[in-house]
Each structure stands twice: as structure tokens, then as C-alpha cells.
C-alpha positions in Angstrom: 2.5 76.6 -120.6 4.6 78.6 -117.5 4.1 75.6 -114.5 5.4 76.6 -111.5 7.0 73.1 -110.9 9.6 73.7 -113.3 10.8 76.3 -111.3 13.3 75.2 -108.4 12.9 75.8 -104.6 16.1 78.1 -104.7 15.0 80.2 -107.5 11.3 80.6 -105.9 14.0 82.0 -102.8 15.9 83.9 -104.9 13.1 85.4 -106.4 10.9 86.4 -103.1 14.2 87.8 -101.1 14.9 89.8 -104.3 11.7 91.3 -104.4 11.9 91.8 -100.6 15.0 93.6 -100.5 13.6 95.9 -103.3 10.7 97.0 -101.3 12.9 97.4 -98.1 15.1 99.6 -100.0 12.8 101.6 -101.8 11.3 102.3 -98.1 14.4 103.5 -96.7 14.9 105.9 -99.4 11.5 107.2 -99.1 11.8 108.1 -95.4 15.1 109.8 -96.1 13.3 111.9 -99.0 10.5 112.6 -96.4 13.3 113.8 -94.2 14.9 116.1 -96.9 18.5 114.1 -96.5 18.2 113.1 -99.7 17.4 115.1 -103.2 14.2 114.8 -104.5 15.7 113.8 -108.1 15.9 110.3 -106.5 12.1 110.1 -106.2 12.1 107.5 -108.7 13.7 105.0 -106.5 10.9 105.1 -104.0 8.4 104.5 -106.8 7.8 100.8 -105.4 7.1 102.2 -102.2 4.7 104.5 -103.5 3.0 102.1 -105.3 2.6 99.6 -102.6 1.0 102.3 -99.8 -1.5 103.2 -102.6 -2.8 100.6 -103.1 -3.9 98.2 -99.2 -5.5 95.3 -101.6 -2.3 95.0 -103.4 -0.2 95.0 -101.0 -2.8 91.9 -99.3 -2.2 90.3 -102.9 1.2 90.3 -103.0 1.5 89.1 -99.1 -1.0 86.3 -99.8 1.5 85.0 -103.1 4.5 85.4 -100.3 3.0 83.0 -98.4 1.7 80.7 -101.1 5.2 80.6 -102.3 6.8 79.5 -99.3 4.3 77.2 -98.3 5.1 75.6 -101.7 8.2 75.1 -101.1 7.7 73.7 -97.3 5.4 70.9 -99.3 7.7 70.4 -101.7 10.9 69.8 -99.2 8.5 67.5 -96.9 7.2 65.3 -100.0 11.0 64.8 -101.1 12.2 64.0 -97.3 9.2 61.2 -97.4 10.4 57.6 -97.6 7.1 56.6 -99.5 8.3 58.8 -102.2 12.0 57.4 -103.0 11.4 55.6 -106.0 14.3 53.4 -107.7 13.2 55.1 -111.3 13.7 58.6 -109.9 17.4 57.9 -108.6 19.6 61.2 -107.2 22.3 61.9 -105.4 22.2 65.6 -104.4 26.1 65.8 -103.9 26.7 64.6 -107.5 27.2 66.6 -110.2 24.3 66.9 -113.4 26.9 64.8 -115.6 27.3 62.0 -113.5 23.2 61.1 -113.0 22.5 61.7 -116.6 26.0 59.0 -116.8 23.3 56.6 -114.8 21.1 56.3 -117.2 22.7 57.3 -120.5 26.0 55.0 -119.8 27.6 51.5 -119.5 28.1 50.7 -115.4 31.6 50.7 -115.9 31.6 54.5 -116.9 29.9 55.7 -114.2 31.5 58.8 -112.4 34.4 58.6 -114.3 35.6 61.9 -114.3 34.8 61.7 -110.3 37.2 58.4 -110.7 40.3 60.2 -112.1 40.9 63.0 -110.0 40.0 60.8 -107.1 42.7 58.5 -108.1 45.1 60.9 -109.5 45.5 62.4 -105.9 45.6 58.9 -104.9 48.1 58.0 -106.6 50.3 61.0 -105.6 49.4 60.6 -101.4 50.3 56.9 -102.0 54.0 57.3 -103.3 54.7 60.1 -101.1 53.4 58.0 -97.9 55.7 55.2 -99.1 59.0 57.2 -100.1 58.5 58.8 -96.1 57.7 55.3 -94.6 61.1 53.6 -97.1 63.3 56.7 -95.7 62.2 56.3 -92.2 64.8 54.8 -89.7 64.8 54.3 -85.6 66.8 51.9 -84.9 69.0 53.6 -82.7 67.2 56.7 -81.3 64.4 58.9 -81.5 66.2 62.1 -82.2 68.2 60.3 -84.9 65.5 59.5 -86.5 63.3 61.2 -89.8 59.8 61.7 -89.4 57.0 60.5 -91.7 55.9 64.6 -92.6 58.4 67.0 -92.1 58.9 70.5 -93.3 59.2 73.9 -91.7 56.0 75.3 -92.6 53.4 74.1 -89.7 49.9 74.7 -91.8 51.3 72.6 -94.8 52.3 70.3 -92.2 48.7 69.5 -91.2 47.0 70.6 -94.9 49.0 67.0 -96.0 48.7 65.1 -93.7 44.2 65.7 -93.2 44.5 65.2 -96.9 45.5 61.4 -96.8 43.1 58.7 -97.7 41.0 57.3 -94.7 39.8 54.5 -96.6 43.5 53.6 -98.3 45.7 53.9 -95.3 43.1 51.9 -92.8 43.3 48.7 -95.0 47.8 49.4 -95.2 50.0 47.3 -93.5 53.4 46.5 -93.1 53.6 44.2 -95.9 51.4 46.7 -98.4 53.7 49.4 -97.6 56.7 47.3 -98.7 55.2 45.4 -101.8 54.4 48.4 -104.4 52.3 45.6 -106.4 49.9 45.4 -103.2 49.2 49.5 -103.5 48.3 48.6 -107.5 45.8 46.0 -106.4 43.9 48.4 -103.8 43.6 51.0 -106.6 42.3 48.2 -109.2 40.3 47.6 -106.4 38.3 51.0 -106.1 37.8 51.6 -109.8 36.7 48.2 -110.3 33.2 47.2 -110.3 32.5 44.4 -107.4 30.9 41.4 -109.1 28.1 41.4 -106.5 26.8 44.9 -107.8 23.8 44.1 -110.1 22.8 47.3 -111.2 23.5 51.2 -111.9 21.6 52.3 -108.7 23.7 50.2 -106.7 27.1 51.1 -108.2 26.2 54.8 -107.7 25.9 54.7 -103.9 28.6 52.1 -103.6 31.3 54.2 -105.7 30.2 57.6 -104.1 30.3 55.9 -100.5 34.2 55.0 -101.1 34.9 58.2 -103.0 33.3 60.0 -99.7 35.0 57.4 -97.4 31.7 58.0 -95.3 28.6 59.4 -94.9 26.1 60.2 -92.1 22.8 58.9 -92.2 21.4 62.5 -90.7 22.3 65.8 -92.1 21.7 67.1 -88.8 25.0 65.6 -87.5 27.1 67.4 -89.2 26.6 70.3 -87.1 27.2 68.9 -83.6 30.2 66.1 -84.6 31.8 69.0 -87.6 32.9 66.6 -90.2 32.1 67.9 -93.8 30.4 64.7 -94.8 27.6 64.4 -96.8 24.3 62.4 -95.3 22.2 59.7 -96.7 18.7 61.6 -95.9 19.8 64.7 -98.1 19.6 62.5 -101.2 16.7 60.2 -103.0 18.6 57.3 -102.4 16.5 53.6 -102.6 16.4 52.2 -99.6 16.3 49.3 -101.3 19.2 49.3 -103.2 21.0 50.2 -100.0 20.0 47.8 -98.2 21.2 45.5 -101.0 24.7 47.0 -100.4 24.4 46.1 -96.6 23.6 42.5 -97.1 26.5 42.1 -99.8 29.3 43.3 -97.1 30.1 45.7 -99.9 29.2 48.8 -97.1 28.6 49.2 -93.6 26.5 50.8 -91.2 28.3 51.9 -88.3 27.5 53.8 -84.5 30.2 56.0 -84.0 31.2 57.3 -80.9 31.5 60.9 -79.8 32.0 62.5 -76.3 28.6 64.6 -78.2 26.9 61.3 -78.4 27.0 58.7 -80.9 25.7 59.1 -84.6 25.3 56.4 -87.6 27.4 56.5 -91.0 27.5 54.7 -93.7 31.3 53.7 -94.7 32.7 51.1 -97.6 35.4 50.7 -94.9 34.5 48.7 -91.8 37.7 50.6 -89.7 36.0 54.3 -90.0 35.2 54.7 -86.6 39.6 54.5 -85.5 40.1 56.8 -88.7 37.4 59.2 -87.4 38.8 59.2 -83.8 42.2 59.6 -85.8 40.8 62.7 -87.7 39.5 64.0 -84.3 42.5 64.0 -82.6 44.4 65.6 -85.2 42.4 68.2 -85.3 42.7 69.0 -81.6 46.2 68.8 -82.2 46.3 71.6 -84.9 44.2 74.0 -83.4 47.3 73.4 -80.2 49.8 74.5 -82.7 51.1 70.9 -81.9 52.3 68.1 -84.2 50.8 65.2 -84.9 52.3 62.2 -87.5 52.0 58.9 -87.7 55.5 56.5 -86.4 57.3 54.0 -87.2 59.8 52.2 -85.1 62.5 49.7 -85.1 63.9 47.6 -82.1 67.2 46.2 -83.0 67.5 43.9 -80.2 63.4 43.3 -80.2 63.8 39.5 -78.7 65.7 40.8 -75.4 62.2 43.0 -74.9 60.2 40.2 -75.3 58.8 41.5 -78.8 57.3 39.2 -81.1 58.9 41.5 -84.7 62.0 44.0 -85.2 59.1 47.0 -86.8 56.0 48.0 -85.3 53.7 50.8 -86.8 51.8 53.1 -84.1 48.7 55.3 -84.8 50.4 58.7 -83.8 52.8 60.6 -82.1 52.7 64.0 -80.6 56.2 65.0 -80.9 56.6 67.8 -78.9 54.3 66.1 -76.2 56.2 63.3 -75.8 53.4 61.1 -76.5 52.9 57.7 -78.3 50.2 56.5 -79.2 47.2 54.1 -80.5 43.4 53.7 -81.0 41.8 50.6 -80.3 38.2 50.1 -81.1 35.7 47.2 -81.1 37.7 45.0 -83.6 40.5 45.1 -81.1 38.9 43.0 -78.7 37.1 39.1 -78.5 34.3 37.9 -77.0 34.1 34.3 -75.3 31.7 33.1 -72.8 30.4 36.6 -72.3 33.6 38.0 -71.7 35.7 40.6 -73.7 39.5 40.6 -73.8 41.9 42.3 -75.7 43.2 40.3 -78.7 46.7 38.6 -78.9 48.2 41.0 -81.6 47.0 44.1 -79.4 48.6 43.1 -76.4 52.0 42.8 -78.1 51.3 46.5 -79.5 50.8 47.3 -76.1 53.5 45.8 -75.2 55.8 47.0 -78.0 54.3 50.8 -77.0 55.1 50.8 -73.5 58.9 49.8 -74.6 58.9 52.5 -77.4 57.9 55.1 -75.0 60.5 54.1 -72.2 63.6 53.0 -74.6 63.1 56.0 -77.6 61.8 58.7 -75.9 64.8 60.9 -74.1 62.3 62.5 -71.6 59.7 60.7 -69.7 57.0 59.9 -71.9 53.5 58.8 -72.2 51.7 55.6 -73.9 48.5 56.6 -74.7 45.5 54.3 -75.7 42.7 55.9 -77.1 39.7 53.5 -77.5 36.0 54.1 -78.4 33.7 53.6 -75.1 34.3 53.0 -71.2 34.0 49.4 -71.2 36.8 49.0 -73.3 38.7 51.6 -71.5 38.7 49.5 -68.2 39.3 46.5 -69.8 42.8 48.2 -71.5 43.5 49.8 -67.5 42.8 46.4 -65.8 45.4 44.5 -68.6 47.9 46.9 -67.9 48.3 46.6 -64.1 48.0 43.1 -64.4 51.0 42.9 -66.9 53.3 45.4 -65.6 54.9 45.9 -68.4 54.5 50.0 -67.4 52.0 53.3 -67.5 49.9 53.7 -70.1 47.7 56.0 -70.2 43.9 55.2 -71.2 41.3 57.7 -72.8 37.8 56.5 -74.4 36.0 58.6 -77.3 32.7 58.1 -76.0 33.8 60.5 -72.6 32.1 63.7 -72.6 34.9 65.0 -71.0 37.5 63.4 -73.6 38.3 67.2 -75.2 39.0 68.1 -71.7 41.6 65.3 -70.1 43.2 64.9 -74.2 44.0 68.6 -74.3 45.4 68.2 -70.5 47.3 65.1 -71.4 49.4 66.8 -74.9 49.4 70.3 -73.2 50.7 68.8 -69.4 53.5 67.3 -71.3 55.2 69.9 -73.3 
């Protein structure tokens, strides 16, 4: 028996524009055969035309199914946005493919996704080598222009293309050590294919696993449009809340405010550093549409303990090259609270330190330290410690600023 139920909401769309556009064209073509411009052997084509202007109750009967139709699929879109109807036996990810949630049910946990796993870890693998053959090669110890950058290359698009294809969620957990031990890079990838022990079921393991393969996600669709990250958002799928809430109490994911000079928004993120990778992605992406380059740096001080540096190599979020500009993003984690006040933590205030020396001992022309954190609070709190030092300028921008497009396009283009 035919039940309309069976039949998705796109093909009911499909199905009323095609019928539509029919109508509308077999209209056009009977006012131009009214008007003799075109040959009256193409009469047939403005037989739907015909039909409908013949006939007024069939043309009511076939408005009133119109209207039936899309009101059917208005329900149908509400019911499936309702909370009260997210069921944990009708699980669903609308960003994964038909294979992987018949894999839910059909196979062993430790299957799940798995052709999602190895092309995710394939490219991995390759972004991982790469970024530590650049970092082995890379060498400052005398001066900047002497130096090899981390991406290089004389084509400017494929420039950018690799460097927005590293992994946020890899490279925020690196470090100095990881980068130099090849057996640490092994353990983070055993680490993402692996099951965490805490996981007690397939539900869970879905939105865990799809969460890190999507580094993050928004918890409204309707953010995409305003902050322009191609993410996908929790409220598009028939996720269980409670199996996400689960995942929140383990530690295994996050929920997170991000900042925005648009206003803030809330993802979801397996990695509790997203926010400094999205201000990261942000800024990069300013940069490209400059024509400007932006890479991450590394840099050696040979004589560190005559500057009053704690270690020989420091790593800096980016570096504008042809800006002059070093530089780093400091968000909440950067910073302590005691007795109801904030300051900056020990380890940032020797990057500050080691920052301000970069700029004024590597750079040949006058440069600029720039610290990018996430709201105002923690933007004065940067500007205060810095004149209080005097260890030099640095410049201070927060994410959170409306005008933040405005004064960070001033600072890279005011400096070329």
C-alpha cells in the first residue's frame, strides 16, 4: 500500500517544483503561440496549460494538494526538530553516511565508521610527517632572514590550501617534546582510533568519534551563517541528549562559548583548546583574503640566558611575514584565578617575554608583538602586565571586539 511517509521531504520538493516549472513553461509557450512568435506545431507543449484553464475546479484541486504537501512537510521538519521526539532507539546523524548508521546497529563498537577512520587518518598521517620534517629542518639561531620557514613554496594558494588543511585537534594538543619524540605522534593516533574505556555504548561512540573527526561542531545550525565555518550543528541531527550529556560528564567532550566580534556561539569540541584554534583559523583567513602570509614559527635564542629566557626554543602561534608581525593567542586557559583576581600564568609571561625579544632581536625592521586573546578583560589584563614589565610594545587585540576585523586588518596592512 503507496503511504506517503515513505516518501522523503526532498522528493515531495522535487516533485511539486517539477510540476511547477512544467506549468510555468507550458504558460509561456502558450502566450507566445497566442502571439504568433511561435509555430503552431508546438501546440502540444501548451497542452498542460490548456488543460488547467479548462477546467477552475481542477486547477482548486491541484492548489489544495500543493498546499497539503508543503504543510506536510512543515509538520514533519517541526516534529523531527522537537526534543520530545529524540529517541535513543531511533539514533541519526544527518552528516553520516547510510553505511556508517546501519554500522551502529549491524556492527561491533570497534567497527564503527571505519572507513570514515582511514581516510581520516591516512591524511593524518601525511599532515603529521610533513609538519615534523618542516619543524626538524627549521633553524633561527642566528637571523630571521637566514632562516627556513615552516610552509614554503612559490605558489601562494597552495600555500594557504596546506596549511587550513592541518588538524585543529592534533596540532593544539603538540608540543615541543611531541614534535621531537615520533613515538608521542604514534600514541595521539592510537589515541583517536581507540575506543575510550569510559564509552559504554554505540550511541555514545558515534557522537564521540564524529565530534573528533569534525574537530567541532555548533550547537545551532543557524551559526554557521553569521560566524562562516563549515561545521556541522548538533540541532540538525537526532542526537540523544542523553547520551550527550553522558559524554559531557565523562570529560570525553566539551561544551564551549566562543567568542566572535559577531557575538559569541556554543560548540561542541573533543578538544578543550578549540576556541585559540578557531581564532587561529579566523585570522588566517583574513590573512589570505590580504594576499598576505601567515605560518606558524619557530625560534631559537643561542644566548637565551643573557635575555633572561627560561629555554633556548620557543614555538609562537603565527607570523605574518611580510607584516613584520609575531605573534600569539591567549585565551581563558592562559590565565589564573586567586582571591577573585585573574593574572596571567607563569609560562605565559615568559612567552611574552621570549616574544617581545623575538620581535626586537630577529626581526631586521621594526616589528610588532601581537597578542591576540578572546574578550576585553583579558585584553587589559595582557596591556596592564606589559607596561608594568617593560620588557617592550606589544600590541593587544581581543576576539570578542566588534571592531577586531577592523584594527587586525589595520595592524598587518599598516605594517607592510
Amino acid at each position: 500500500m503507496f503511504k506517503m511517509k515513505k516518501i522523503s521531504n526532498k522528493a515531495l520538493l522535487i516533485g511539486i517544483s517539477i510540476f511547477n516549472t512544467i506549468v510555468f513553461l507550458s504558460f509561456i509557450i502558450d502566450l507566445l503561440l497566442r502571439s504568433n512568435i511561435l509555430p503552431d506545431t508546438l501546440i502540444i507543449l501548451a497542452i498542460p496549460i490548456e488543460l488547467l484553464s479548462g477546467n477552475f475546479l481542477f486547477v482548486l484541486s491541484i492548489l489544495g494538494i500543493e498546499i497539503f504537501l508543503i504543510i506536510l512537510i512543515w509538520l514533519r521538519i517541526k516534529r523531527n526538530k522537537s526534543p520530545g521526539n529524540v529517541i535513543n532507539e531511533e539514533f541519526d546523524f544527518d552528516f553520516l553516511t547510510e553505511n556508517e548508521l546501519d554500522n551502529i546497529q549491524d556492527s561491533p563498537s570497534t567497527n564503527l565508521f571505519e572507513s570514515k577512520e582511514l581516510s581520516y587518518q591516512e591524511n593524518q598521517d601525511d599532515l603529521d610527517r610533513n609538519f615534523v620534517l618542516e619543524y626538524n629542518n627549521l633553524d633561527l639561531e642566528s637571523d630571521l632572514s637566514e632562516s627556513e620557514e615552516l610552509i614554503t613554496g612559490e605558489n601562494y594558494d597552495d600555500i594557504n590550501d596546506y596549511e587550513f588543511d592541518l588538524s585543529p585537534s592534533y596540532l593544539a594538543e603538540i608540543d615541543e617534546s611531541i614534535l621531537n619524540e615520533s613515538g608521542s605522534i604514534i600514541s595521539e593516533e592510537i589515541k583517536i582510533n581507540n575506543k575510550p574505556n569510559e564509552i559504554t555504548n554505540d550511541y555514545q561512540f558515534a557522537i564521540y568519534q564524529n565530534i573528533v573527526n569534525n574537530t567541532w561542531l555548533y550547537e545551532k545550525a543557524r551559526d554557521r551563517e553569521r560566524i562562516e565555518f563549515d561545521h556541522n550543528a548538533i540541532d540538525e541531527s537526532q542526537i540523544p541528549l542523553s547520551e550527550l550529556n553522558n559524554l559531557l560528564k565523562l570529560g570525553l567532550i566539551y561544551k564551549q562559548t566562543i567568542q566572535h566580534p559577531s557575538g559569541s556561539f556554543i560548540v561542541f569540541t573533543s578538544n578543550p583548546k578549540t576556541e585559540k584554534q578557531i581564532i587561529n583559523d579566523f585570522i588566517r583567513r583574513i590573512c589570505r583574503k590580504k594576499r598576505l602570509r601567515i605560518i606558524s614559527r619557530k625560534i631559537d635564542f643561542l644566548n637565551y640566558q643573557e635575555f633572561g629566557l627560561l629555554k633556548k626554543t620557543w614555538q609562537f602561534d603565527f607570523e605574518i611575514p611580510d607584516s613584520y608581525i609575531l605573534g600569539c593567542i591567549w585565551t581563558d586557559d592562559s590565565f589564573s584565578i586567586s582571591n577573585t583576581n585573574m593574572n596571567i600564568l607563569t609560562e605565559k609571561k615568559e612567552e611574552l617575554k621570549a616574544l617581545i625579544a623575538a620581535v626586537t632581536l630577529k626581526m631586521k625592521k621594526e616589528g610588532i608583538a601581537l597578542i591576540i586573546t578572546n574578550n576585553k578583560i583579558n585584553s587589559e589584563i595582557i596591556r596592564n602586565f606589559v607596561k608594568k614589565t617593560g620588557w617592550g610594545k606589544a600590541k593587544v587585540l581581543f576576539f570578542s571586539d566588534p571592531k577586531f576585523v577592523d584594527k587586525f586588518v589595520k595592524c598587518i596592512e599598516g605594517n607592510v
